[in-house]
C-alpha positions as CSV (number, residue, x, y, z in Angstrom):
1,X,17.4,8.0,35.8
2,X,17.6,9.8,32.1
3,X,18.2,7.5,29.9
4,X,20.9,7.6,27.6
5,X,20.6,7.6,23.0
6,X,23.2,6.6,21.4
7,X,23.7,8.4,17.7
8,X,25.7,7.0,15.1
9,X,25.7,9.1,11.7
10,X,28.3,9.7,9.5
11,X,27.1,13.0,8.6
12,X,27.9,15.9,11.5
13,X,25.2,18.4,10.7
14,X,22.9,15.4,11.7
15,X,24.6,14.2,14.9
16,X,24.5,18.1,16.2
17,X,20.6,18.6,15.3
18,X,19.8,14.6,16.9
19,X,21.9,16.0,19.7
20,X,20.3,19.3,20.4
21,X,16.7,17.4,19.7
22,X,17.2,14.7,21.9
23,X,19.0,16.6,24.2
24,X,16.1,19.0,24.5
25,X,13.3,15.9,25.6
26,X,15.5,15.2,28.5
27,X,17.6,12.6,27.5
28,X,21.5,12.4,27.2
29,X,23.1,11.8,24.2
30,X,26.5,9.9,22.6
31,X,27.2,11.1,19.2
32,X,29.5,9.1,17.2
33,X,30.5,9.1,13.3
34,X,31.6,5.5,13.2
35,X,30.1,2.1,13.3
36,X,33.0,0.6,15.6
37,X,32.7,3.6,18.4
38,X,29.0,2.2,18.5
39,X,30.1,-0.9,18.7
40,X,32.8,-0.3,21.9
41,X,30.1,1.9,23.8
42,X,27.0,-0.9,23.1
43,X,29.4,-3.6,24.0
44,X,30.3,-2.5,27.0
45,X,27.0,-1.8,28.0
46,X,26.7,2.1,27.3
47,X,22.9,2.9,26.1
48,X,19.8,3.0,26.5
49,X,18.6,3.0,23.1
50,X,20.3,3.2,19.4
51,X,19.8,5.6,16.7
52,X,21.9,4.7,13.4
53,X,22.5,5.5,10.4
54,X,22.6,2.1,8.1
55,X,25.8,3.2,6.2
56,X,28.3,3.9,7.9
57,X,32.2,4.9,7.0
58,X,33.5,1.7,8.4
59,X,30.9,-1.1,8.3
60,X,27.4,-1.3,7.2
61,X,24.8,-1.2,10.4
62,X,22.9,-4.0,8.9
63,X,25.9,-6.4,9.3
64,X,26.6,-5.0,13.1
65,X,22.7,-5.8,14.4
66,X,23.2,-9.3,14.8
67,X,26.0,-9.0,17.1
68,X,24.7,-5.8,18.8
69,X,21.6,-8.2,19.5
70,X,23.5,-11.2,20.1
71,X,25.4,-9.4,23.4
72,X,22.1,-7.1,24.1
73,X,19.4,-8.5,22.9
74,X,16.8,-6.1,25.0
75,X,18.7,-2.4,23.2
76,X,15.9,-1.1,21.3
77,X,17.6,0.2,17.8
78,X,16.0,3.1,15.7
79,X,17.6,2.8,12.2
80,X,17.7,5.6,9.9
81,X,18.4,5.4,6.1
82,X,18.4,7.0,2.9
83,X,18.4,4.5,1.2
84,X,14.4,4.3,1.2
85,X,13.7,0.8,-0.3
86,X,11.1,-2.3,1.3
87,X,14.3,-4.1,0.9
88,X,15.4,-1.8,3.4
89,X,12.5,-1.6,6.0
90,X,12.4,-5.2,5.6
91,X,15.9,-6.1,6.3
92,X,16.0,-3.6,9.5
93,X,12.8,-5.2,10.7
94,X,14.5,-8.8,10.2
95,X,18.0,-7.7,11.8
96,X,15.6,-7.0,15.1
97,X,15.9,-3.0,14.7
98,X,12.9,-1.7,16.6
99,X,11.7,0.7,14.3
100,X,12.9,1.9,10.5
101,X,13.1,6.0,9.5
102,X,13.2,7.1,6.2
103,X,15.5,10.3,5.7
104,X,14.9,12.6,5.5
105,X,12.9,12.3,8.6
106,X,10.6,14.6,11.1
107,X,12.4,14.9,13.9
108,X,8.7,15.1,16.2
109,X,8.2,12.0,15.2
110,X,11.6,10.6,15.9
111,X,11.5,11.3,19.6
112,X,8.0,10.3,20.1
113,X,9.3,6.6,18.6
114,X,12.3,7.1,21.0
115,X,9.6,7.2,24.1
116,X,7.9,4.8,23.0
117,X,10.7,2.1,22.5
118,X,12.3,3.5,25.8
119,X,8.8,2.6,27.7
120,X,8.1,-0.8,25.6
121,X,8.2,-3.8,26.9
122,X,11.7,-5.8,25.7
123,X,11.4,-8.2,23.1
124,X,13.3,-11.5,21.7
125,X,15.1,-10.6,18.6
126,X,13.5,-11.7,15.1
127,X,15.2,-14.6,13.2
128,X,16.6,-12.8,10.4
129,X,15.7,-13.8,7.0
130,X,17.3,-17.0,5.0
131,X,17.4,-14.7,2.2
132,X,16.7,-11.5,0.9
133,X,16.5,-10.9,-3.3
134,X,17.8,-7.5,-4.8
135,X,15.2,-7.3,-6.6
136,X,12.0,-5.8,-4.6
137,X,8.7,-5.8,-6.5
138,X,7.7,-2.2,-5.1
139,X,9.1,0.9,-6.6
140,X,9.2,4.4,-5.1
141,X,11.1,6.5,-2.0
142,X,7.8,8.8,-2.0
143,X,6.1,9.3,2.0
144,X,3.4,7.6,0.9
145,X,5.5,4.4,-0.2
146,X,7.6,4.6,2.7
147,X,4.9,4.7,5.0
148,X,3.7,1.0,3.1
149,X,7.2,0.2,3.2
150,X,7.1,0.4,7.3
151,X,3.9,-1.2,7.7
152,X,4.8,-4.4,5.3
153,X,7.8,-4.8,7.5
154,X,6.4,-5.1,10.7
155,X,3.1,-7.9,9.0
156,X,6.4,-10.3,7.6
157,X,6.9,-12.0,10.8
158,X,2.9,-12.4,10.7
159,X,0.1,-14.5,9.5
160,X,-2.5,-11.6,10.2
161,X,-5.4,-11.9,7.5
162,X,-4.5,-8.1,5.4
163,X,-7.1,-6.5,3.6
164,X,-5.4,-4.3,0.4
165,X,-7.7,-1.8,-1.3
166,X,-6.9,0.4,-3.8
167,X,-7.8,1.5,-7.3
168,X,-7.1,-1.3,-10.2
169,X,-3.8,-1.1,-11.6
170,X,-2.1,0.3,-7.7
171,X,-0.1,-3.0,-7.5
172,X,-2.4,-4.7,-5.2
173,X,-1.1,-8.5,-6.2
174,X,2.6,-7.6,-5.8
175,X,2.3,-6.5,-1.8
176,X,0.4,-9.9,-1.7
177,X,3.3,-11.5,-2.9
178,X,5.7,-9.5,-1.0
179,X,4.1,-10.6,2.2
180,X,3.9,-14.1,0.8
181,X,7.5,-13.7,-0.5
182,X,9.2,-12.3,2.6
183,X,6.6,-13.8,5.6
184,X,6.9,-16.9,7.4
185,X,5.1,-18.8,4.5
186,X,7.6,-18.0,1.5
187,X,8.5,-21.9,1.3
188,X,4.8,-22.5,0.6
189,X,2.7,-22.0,-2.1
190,X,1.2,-19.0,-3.7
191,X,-2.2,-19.0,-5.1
192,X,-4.0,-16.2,-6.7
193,X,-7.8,-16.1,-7.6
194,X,-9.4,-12.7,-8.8
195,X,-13.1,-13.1,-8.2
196,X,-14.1,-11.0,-11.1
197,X,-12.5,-13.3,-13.4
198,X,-14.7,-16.4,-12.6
199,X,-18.3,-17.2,-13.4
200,X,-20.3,-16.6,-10.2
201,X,-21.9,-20.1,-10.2
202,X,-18.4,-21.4,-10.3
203,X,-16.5,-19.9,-7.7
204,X,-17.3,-22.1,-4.8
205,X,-16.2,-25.1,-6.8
206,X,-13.2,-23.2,-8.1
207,X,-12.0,-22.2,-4.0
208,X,-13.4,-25.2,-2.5
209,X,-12.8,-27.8,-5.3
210,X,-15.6,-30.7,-5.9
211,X,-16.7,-34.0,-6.1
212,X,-17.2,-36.9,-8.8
213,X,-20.7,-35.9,-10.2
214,X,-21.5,-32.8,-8.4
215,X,-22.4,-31.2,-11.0
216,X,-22.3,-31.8,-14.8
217,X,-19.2,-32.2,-16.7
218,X,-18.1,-33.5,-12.5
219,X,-16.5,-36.4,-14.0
220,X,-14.1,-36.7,-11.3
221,X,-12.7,-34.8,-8.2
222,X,-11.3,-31.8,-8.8
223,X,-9.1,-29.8,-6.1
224,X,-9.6,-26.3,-5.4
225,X,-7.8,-23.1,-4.5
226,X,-7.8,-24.0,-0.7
227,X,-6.1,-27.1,-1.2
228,X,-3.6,-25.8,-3.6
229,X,-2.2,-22.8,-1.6
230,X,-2.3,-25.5,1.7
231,X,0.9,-24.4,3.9
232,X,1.1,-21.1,1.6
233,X,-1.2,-17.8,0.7
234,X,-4.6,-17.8,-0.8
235,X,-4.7,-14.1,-2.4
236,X,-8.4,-13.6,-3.4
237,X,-8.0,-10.2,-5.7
238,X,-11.4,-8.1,-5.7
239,X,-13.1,-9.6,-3.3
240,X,-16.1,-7.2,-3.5
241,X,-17.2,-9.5,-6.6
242,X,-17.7,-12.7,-4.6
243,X,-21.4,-13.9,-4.0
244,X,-23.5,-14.2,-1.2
245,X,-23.0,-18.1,-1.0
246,X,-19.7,-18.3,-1.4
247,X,-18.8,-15.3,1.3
248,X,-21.2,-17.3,3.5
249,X,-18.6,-20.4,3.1
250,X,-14.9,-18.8,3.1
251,X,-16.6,-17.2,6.4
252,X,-16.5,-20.3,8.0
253,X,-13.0,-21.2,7.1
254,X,-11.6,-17.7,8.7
255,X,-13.9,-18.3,11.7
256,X,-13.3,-22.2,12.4
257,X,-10.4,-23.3,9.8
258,X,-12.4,-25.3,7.7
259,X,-14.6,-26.4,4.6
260,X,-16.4,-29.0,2.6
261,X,-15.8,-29.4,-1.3
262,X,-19.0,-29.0,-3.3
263,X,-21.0,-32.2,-3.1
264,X,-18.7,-33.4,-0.3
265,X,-19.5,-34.4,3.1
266,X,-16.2,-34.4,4.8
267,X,-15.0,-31.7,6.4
268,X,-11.1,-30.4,5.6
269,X,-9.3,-28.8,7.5
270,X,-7.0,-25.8,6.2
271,X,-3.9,-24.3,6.4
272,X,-3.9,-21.0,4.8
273,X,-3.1,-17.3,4.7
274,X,-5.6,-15.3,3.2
275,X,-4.5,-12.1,1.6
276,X,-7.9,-10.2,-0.1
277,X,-7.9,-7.1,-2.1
278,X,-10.4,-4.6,-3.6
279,X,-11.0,-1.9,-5.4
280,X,-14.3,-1.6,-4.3
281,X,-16.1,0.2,-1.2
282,X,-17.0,-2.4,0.7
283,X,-18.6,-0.5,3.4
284,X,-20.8,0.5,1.0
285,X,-21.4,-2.7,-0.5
286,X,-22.5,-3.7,3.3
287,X,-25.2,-0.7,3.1
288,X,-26.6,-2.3,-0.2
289,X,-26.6,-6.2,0.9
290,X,-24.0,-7.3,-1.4
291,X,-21.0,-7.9,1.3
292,X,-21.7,-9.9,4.5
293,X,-20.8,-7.2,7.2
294,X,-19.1,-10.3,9.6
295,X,-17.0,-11.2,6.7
296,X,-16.0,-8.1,6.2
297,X,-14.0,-7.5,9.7
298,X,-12.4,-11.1,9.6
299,X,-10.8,-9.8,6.3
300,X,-10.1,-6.7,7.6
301,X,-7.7,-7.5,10.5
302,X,-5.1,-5.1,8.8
303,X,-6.1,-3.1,6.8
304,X,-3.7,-1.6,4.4
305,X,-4.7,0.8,1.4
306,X,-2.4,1.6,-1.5
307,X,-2.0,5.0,-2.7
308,X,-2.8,6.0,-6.5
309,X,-0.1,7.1,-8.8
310,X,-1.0,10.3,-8.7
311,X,-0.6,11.0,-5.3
312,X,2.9,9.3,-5.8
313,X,4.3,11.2,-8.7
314,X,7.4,11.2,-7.1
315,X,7.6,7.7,-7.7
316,X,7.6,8.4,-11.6
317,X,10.9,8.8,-12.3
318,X,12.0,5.7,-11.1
319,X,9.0,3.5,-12.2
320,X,10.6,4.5,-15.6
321,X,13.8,3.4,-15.2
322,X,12.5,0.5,-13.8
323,X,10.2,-0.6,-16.6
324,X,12.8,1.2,-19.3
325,X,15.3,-1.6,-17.4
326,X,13.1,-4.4,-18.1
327,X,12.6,-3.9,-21.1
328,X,16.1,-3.8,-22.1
329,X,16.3,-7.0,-20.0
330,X,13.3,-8.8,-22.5
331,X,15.2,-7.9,-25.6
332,X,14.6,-4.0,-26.5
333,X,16.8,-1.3,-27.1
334,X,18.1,0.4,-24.3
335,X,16.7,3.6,-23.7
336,X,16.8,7.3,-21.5
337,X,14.7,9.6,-21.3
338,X,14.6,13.3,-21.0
339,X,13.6,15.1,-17.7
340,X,11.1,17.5,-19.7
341,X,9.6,13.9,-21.1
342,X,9.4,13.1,-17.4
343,X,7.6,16.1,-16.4
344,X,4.7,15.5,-18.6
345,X,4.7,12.1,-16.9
346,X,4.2,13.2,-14.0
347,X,1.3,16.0,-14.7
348,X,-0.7,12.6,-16.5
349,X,-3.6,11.9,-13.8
350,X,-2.7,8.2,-14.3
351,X,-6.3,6.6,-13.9
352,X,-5.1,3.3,-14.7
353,X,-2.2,3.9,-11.9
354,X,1.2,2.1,-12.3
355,X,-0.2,-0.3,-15.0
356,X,-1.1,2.3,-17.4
357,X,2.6,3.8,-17.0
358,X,4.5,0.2,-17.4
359,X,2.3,-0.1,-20.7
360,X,3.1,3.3,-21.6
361,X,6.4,2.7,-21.3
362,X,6.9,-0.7,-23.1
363,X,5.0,0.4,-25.6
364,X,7.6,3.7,-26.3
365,X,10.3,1.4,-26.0
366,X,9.3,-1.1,-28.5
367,X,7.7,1.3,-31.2
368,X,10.2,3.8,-31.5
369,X,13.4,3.9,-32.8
370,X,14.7,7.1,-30.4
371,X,17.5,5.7,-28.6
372,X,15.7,8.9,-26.1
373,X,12.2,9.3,-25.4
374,X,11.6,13.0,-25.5
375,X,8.7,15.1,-24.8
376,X,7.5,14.8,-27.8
377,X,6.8,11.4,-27.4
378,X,5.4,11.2,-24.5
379,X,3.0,14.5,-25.5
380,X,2.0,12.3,-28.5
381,X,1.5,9.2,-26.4
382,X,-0.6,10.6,-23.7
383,X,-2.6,12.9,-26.7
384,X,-2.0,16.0,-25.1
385,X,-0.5,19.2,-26.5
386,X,3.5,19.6,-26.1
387,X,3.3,23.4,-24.9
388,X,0.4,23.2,-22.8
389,X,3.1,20.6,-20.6
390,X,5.5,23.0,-21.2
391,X,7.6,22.5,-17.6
392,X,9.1,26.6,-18.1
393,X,8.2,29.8,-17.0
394,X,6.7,32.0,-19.2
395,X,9.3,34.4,-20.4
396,X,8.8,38.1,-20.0
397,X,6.1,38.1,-17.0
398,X,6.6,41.1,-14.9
399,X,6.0,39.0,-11.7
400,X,6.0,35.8,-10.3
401,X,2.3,36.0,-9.8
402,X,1.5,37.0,-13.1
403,X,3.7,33.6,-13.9
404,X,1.7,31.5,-11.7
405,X,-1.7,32.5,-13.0
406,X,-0.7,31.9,-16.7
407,X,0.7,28.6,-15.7
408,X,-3.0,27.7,-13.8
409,X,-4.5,29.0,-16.7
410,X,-2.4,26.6,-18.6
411,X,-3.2,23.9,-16.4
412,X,-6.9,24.6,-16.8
413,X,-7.0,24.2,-20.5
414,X,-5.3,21.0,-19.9
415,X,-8.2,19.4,-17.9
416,X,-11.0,20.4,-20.1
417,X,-13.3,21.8,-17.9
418,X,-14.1,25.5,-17.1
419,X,-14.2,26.8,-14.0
420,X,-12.5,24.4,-12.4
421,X,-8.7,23.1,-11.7
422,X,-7.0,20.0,-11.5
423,X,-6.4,18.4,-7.8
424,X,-3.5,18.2,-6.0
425,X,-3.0,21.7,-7.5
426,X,0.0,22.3,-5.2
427,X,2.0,19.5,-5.8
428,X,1.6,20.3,-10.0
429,X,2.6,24.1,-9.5
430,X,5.3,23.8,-6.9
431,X,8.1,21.8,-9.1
432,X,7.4,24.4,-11.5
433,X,9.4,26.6,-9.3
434,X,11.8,24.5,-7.4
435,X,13.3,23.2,-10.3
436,X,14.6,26.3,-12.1
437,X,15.5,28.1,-8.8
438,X,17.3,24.8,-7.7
439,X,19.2,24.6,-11.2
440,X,20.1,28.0,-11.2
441,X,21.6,28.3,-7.5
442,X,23.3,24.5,-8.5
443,X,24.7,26.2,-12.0
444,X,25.7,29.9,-9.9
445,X,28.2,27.0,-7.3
446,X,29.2,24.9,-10.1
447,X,27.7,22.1,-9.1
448,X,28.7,22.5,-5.4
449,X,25.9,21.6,-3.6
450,X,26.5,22.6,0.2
451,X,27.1,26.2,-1.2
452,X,24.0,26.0,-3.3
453,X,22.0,24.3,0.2
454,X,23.6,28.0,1.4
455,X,22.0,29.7,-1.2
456,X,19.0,28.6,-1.1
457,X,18.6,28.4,3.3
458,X,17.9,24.8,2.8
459,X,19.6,21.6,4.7
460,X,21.9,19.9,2.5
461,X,20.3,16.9,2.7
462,X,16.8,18.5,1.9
463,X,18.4,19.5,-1.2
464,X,19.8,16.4,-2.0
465,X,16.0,15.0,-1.8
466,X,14.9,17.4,-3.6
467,X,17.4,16.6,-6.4
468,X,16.6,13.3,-7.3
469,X,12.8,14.0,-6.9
470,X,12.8,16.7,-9.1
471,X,15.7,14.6,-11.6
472,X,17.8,18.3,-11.8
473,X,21.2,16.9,-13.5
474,X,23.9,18.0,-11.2
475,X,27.3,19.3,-13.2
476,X,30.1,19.9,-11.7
477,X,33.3,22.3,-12.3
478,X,30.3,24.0,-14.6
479,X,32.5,27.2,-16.4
């Protein structure tokens, strides 16, 4: 028998292409633009499968899973959502939805998920979670952040040993303590260690703790980091720095769950999630004899590597606000800043990642007295010249090649070297474009955007994306 989708989406132009998509794999389709039409057809049974939209005009989804699972608890539910958050993935992975989509999304990859949780097995739904903060330590709507967001949703309901790499300053520690935070263990303790911190003679005393007179200055027992984080999450941050002899021993306690302190006998037993993070290949520290290769695939049961800032520039805007908002939380000024300041932030190559931006922008907020940080600020800040950032098209260029090889010229002066260009050269260039043609079509319908989508022979929700990743100011009734 075909099996039958149910759409809910408040938004027409996407119920027609879900049903003309869906409709085109072979399955048949219910469209509805209300939460409680869902509700009637799931409730009396209609459905094989749920695709939904989390806000609705009438209820918010979130709030109608439990009782969808509650009367059918083997409907697998695909929820869709703009609103492109962990809190988000999190919360639809908790409310027992079988798989979270970021919008927009790629609608290839929405019907190969609808196969697949057609064909899976049914499963109990999830507990949902005591409690859920506002406040989510990761920033960002970018693909790549999304596509962390997913993957930390479906580890919460696990103890799975993770693996983070990344380069320093990519916010390693805080999906630690998300998955600590939001997992199974959140009523336990978290304890983080960073190896690189710690003398290497002392690190096995410092994990494993030690005896009375084990060594000197021993003059009594002294617990370590196993014992602290018992019931909770050990995170041992750049573990490519431990030692031979002290991978030999937290070896043992992934493979049989157990240790002895330094100078002690008796072995312990543990309870402990081990969360380990580098920013170090440790591959290649295998080929070189400084990482024990066993130890490295008990650490590695999921592997999960965080993107760079700069392959997240995206992500910039909002970082800002972010750290702009705590700062005006610890006592600053409250401050904006201008979307040609934000361009230059997001041409910076960021090699300290997100921690060189939070200190960027803390350090802006407390030094000067601008109630705006402008371009000129930031120019200064990052030491670079203000019109070699300059965001607009040179004026008077015959053609829009001519424009593009002065702007890469531009760019090339930027980086220094001759000869060569800056990576991701696409993703610099492209905004350079979209954002005046985008502003112009927005100023032309005063600010109407689904006859500027027109214009421009884009989906209105593509343009809305491409609004608030570009940060293009939307006025309307413009004269």
């Amino acid at each position: 028998m075909t099996a039958t989708i149910l759409v809910a989406d408040d938004d027409a132009a996407i119920r027609t292409v879900l049903n003309q998509a869906l409709g085109r794999a072979g399955y048949q389709v219910r469209a509805t633009g209300t939460a409680s039409t869902l509700w009637n057809w799931v409730s009396a049974g209609e459905g094989d499968l749920v695709v939904t939209d989390v806000i609705m005009p009438d209820e918010n989804v979130f709030d109608l899973l439990p009782r969808i699972k509650k009367v059918r608890p083997d409907l697998p539910i695909i929820v869709m959502s703009a609103q492109n958050t962990l809190l988000t993935a999190i919360t639809a992975n908790e409310r027992g939805a079988y798989e979270y989509l970021p919008k927009p999304f790629d609608l290839n990859e929405l019907i190969a998920i609808a196969g697949r949780a057609l064909s899976a097995p049914r499963k109990a739904p999830r507990r949902e979670s005591e409690s859920a903060e506002p406040e989510m330590p990761l920033i960002g709507r970018s693909p790549a952040m999304q596509e962390i967001y997913r993957v930390l949703a479906r580890l919460m309901g696990t103890e799975l040993t993770v693996l983070i790499s990344g380069e320093s300053g990519t916010g390693k520690e805080l999906v630690a303590r998300a998955l600590h935070d939001y997992g199974r263990r959140r009523n336990g303790p978290f304890v983080a260690v960073n190896m690189a911190a710690i003398p290497r003679e002392l690190i096995e005393s410092d994990l494993f703790g030690y005896e009375k007179g084990a060594f000197t200055g021993a003059t009594s027992r002294g617990s370590g980091r196993f014992e602290q984080a018992e019931g909770g999450t050990l995170f041992l941050d750049e573990i490519g720095d431990m030692p031979l002899e002290a991978q030999t021993r937290l070896l043992r306690v992934l493979q049989q769950g157990e240790y002895t302190t330094v100078g002690g006998r008796q072995l312990l037993r543990t309870n402990v999630r081990i969360i380990a993070a580098t920013n170090k290949d440790l591959r290649g520290l295998i080929a070189q004899g400084l990482f024990r290769e066993d130890l490295f695939y008990r650490l590695n049961v999921v592997p999960l590597r965080l993107p760079p800032l700069r392959e997240r520039s995206d992500d910039i805007p909002d970082l800002v606000r972010h750290f702009l908002r705590q700062a005006a939380e610890a006592g600053l000024a409250q401050k904006t800043i201008t979307p040609e300041a934000l361009d230059l932030l997001r041409r910076h190559r960021w090699p300290g990642n997100v921690r060189e931006l939070e200190n960027l922008i803390r350090r802006v907020a407390a030094l000067y007295a601008d109630e705006t940080i402008s371009a000129r600020i930031v120019a200064g800040e990052l030491a670079v010249p203000l019109d070699v950032q300059s965001s607009a098209l040179p004026a008077g260029e015959d053609t829009i090649s001519g424009a593009v090889e002065r702007h890469l010229n531009r760019l090339l002066a930027q980086t220094g070297r001759e000869g060569s260009l800056p990576p991701n050269l696409y993703d610099l260039v492209l905004p350079e474009f979209e954002k005046p043609l985008i502003s112009m079509c927005l100023a032309v319908t005063r600010g109407n955007q689904i006859k500027a989508a027109e214009l421009l022979g884009m989906n209105r929700n593509t343009l809305r994306k491409k609004i608030r990743e570009l940060d293009i100011r939307v006025v309307r009734g413009l004269k």
